[in-house]
C-alpha positions in Angstrom: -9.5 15.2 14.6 -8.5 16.0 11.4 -10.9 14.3 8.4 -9.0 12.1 6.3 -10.2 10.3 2.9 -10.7 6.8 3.6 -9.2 5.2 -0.4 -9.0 1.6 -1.5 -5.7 1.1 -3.6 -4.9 -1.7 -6.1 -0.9 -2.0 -6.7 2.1 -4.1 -8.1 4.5 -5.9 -5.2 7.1 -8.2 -5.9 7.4 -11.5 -4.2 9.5 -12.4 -1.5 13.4 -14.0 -2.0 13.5 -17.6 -2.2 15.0 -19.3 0.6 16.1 -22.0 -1.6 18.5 -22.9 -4.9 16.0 -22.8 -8.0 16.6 -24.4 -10.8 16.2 -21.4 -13.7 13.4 -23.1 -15.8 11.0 -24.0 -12.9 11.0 -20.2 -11.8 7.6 -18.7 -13.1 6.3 -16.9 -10.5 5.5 -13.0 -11.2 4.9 -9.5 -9.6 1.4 -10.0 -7.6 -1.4 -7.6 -7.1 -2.4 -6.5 -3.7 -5.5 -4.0 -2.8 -5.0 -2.1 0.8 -7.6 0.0 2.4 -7.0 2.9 4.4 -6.7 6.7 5.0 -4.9 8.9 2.7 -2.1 10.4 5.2 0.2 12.3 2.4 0.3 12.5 -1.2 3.7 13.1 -2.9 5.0 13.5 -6.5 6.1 9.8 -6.2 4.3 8.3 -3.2 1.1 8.2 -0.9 1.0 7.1 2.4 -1.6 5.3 3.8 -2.9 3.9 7.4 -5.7 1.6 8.3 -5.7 2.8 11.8 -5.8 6.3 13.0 -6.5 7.7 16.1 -8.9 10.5 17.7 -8.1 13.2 19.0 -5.9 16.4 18.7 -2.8 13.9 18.8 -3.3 11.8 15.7 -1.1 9.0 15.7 -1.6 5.7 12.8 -0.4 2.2 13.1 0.3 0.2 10.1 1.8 3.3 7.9 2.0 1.8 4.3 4.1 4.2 1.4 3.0 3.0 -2.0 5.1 4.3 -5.0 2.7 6.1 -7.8 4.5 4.0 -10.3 2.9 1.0 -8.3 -0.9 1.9 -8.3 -3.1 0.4 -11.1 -6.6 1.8 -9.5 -7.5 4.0 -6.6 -11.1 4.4 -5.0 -12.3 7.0 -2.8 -14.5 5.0 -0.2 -17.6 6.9 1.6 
């Protein structure tokens, strides 16, 4: 099994689409932050890629792959 760093990430998300007619003035809701934990798949000029579950083994797979735009991140932590 390949070692991967294990990172704690603090980024910007927008919310969700309303479901609903809003009237303009009561809208006030903004961006949100989020932290994610997991292990630092790829790093690209614009993105990482991270996964909170990888398997063993000489087959890696990972379930719950999450790609995080660099523009996005505010803070990132290696974890021991």
């Amino acid at each position: 099994m390949k070692e991967r760093d294990l990172v704690k990430v603090w980024w910007m998300d927008s919310r969700g689409a309303t479901s609903s007619w809003s009237r303009v003035e009561d809208i006030n809701e903004g961006v949100c932050e989020m932290v994610s934990v997991g292990y630092l798949l790829k790093e690209h000029d614009d993105h990482i890629v991270i996964a909170p579950h990888i398997s063993t083994g000489d087959d890696q797979q990972a379930c719950g792959v999450m790609y995080i735009p660099l523009c996005a991140i505010i803070k990132r932590e290696a974890l021991p």
